[in-house]
C-alpha positions in Angstrom: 98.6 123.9 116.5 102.0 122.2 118.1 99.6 120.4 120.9 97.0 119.5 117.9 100.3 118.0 116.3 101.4 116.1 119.3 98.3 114.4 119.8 98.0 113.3 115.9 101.5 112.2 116.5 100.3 110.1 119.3 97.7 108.9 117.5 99.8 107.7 114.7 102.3 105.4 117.1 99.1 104.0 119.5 97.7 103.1 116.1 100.6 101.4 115.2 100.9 99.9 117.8 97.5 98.1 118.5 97.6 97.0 114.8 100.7 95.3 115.1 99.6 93.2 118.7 96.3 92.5 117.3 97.4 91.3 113.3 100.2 89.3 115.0 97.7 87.8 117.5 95.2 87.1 114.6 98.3 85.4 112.3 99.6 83.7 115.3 96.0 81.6 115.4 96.0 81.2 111.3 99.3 79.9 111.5 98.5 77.0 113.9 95.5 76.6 112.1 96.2 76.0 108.7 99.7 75.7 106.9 98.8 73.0 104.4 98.4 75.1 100.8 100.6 77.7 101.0 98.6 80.5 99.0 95.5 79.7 100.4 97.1 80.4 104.3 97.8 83.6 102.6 95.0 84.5 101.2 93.5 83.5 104.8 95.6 85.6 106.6 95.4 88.8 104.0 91.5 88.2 104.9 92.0 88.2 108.8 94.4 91.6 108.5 91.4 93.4 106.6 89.4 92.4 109.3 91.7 92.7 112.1 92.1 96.3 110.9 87.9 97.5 110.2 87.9 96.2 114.2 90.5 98.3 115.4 88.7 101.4 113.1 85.6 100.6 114.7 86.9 100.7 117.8 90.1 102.9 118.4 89.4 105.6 120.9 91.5 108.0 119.6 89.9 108.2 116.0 86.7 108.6 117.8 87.9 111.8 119.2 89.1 113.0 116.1 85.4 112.3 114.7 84.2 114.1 117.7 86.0 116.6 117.3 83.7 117.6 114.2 86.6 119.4 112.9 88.1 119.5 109.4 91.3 120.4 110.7 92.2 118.0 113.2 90.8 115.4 110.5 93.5 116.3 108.2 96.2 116.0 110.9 95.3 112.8 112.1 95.2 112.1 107.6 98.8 113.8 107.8 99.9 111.7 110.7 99.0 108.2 109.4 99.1 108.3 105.7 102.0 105.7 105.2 102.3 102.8 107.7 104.6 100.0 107.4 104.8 97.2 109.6 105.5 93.5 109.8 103.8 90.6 111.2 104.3 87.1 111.4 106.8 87.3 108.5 104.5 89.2 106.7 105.5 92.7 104.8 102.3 94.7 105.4 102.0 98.8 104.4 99.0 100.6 104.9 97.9 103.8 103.4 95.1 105.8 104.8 93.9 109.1 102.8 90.4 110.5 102.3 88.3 109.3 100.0 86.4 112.2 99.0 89.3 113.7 97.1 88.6 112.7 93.2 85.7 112.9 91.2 83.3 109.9 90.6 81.9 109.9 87.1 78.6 108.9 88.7 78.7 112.1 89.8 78.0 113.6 86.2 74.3 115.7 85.7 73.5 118.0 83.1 74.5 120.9 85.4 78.6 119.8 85.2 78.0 118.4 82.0 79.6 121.2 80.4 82.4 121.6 83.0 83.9 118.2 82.4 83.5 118.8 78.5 85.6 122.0 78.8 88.4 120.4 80.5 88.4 117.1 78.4 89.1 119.7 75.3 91.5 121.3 77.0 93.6 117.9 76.9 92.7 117.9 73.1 90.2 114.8 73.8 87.6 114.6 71.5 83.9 115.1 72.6 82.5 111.5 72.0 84.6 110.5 74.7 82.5 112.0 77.4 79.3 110.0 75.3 80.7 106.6 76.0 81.4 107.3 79.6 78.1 108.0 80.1 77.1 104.8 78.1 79.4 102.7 80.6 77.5 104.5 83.5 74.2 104.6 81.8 73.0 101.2 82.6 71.0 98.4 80.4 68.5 100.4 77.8 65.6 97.9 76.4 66.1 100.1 72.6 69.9 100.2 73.0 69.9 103.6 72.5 73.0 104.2 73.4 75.9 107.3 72.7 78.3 104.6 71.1 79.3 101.1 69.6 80.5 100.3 72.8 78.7 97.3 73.9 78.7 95.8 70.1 82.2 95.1 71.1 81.7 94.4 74.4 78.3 92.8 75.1 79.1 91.7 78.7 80.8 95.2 80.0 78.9 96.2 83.2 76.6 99.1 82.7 75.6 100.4 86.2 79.2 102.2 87.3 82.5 101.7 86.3 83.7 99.8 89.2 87.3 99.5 88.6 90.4 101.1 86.6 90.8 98.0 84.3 86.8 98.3 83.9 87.9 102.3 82.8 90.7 100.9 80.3 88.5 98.8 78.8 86.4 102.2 78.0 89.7 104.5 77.4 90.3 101.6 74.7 87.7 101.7 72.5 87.6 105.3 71.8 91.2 105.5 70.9 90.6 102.2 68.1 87.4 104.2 67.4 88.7 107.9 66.9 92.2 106.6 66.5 93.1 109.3 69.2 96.1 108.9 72.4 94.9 112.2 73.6 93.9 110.6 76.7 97.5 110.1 78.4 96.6 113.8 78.9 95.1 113.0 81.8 96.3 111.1 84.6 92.9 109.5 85.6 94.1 107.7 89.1 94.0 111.5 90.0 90.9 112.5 88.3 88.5 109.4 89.1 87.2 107.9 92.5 85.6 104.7 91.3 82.5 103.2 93.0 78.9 102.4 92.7 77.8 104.9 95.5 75.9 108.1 93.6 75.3 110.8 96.7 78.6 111.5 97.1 80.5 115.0 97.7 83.9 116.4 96.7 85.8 116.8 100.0 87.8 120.7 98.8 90.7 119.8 101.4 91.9 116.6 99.2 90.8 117.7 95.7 93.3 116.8 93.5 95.6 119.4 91.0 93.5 117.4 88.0 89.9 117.8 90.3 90.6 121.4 90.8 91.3 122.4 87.3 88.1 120.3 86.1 85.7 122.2 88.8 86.9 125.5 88.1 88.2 125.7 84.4 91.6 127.1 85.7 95.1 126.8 84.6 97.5 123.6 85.9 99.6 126.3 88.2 96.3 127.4 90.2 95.0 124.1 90.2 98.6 123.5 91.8 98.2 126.7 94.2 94.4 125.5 95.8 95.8 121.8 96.2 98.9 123.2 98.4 96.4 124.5 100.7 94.8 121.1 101.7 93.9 120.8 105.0 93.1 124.7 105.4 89.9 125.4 103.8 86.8 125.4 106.0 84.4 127.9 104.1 84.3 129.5 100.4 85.8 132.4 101.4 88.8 130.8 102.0 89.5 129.3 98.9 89.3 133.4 97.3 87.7 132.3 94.1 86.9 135.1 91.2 83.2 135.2 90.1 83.5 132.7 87.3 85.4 130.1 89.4 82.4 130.7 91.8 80.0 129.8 89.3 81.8 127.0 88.1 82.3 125.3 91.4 78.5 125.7 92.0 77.8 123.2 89.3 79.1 120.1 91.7 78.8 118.6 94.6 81.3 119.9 97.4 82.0 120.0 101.2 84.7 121.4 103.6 84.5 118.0 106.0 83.7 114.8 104.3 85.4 112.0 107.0 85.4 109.0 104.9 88.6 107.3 104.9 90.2 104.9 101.7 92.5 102.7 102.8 94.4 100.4 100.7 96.9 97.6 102.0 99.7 95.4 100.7 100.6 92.7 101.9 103.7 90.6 101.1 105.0 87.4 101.7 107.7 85.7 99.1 106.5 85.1 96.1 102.6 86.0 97.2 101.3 89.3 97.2 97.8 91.1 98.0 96.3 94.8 97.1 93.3 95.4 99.4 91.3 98.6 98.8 88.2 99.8 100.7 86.4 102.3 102.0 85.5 103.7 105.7 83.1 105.7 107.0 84.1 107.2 110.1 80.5 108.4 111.4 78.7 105.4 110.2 81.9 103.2 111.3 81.6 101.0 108.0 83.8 99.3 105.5 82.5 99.3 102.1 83.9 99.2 98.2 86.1 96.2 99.2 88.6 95.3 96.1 91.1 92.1 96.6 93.6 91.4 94.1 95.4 88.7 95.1 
């Protein structure tokens, strides 16, 4: 285990280290380029840094052996290892935060077999049943007789209808069910911790990153063993491991889960007087590809 730390530790400083040379190479160039409109020279060069970093992803020899590797446990020290980088370039502030992005539950994810599950833990939180109907209109897209769960779209015509692509897309939701039932029951539930928003459907529940709020939705538990499961993160390889009772069993069986899921979300900020970028996307370490991009700049 101490020689599988030391070599996520010297992961974590080489890939500081070639992110710093190449971002400040890459700014170097924008910088001689282009210094005539302020915030569009930043937006430029929050552009090039999102690039400059899915290259060294692509390419960095070290995560490739981690990949390699095949091994859910050296994935999670390498996750350990580079979680929280901060570094500057060309008077840039820049942090980056790398975790995995199979950790939260995506509400595409919803079938008549978990249906249930995710009922029983909304009325846990005291949140009225209907709510669970107009998240399903929000991911149920267009219907020709507008036969939908709820009024919904009568207020909100334009509201996209395929996924809910973003948290202020999901507020928008949250809203209109507590004007319709007049109900705040929903600060219940933290759902940052709950949801993984995007418009990709196959997707699996990595067990070594579920969330506390993940854990008590896929097995019906109490907060303090949904607490106990997510302090062994990193450790779980087979079902066994996790020492489930029957009915935890069964309810875990009704969604889609792995042990090893190496699909990184990254999110950077970027600083720079009064300018300032959030950049969120997604990696896929096998496939080597950046997807679910999200600029707020």
């Amino acid at each position: 285990m101490k020689q599988r730390g030391a070599i996520a530790l010297l992961i974590t400083v080489m890939f500081v280290i070639l992110i710093t040379v190449a971002i400040g190479f890459g700014l170097k160039e924008v910088n001689h380029a282009s210094k005539i409109v302020q915030n569009e020279n930043f937006t430029y060069q929050s552009s090039i840094i999102v690039e400059d970093i899915l290259d060294i992803l692509k390419t960095n020899k070290d995560i490739s052996a981690v990949l390699e590797a095949n091994s859910a446990e050296m994935f999670y020290l390498f996750l350990s290892q580079t979680a929280f980088i901060p570094f500057e370039a060309s008077g840039l502030e820049i942090v980056m935060k790398i975790e995995s992005a199979r950790g939260k539950f995506s509400p595409l994810m919803i079938d008549e077999k978990n249906l249930p599950n995710i009922q029983e833990y909304l009325n846990r939180s005291m949140i009225n049943s209907r709510y669970l109907d107009i998240l399903l209109d929000g991911i149920g897209k267009i219907k020709e007789d507008n036969s939908y769960n709820s009024a919904i779209f009568d207020e909100n015509p334009y509201l996209y209808r395929d996924s809910i692509v973003s948290f202020k897309h999901l507020g928008k939701i949250n809203d209109f069910y507590r004007r319709e039932f007049h109900d705040n029951a929903l600060k219940n539930i933290d759902f940052t911790k709950l949801f993984y928003l995007s418009s990709q459907k196959d997707l699996a529940i990595d067990l070594n990153y579920a969330t506390p709020e993940v854990w008590e939705m896929l097995l019906g538990c109490t907060k303090e063993r949904a607490e106990f499961l997510y302090d062994g993160e990193g450790s779980y390889t087979q079902l066994s491991d996790l020492e489930l009772d029957e009915q935890e069993k069964e309810n875990l069986s009704h969604f889609k889960t792995s042990f090893y899921e190496p699909t990184l979300f990254v999110t950077i900020e970027i600083r720079e007087k009064n300018n300032q970028a959030f950049i969120t996307f997604e990696y896929d370490v096998k496939k080597k590809k950046g997807s679910n991009f999200v600029y707020e700049i």
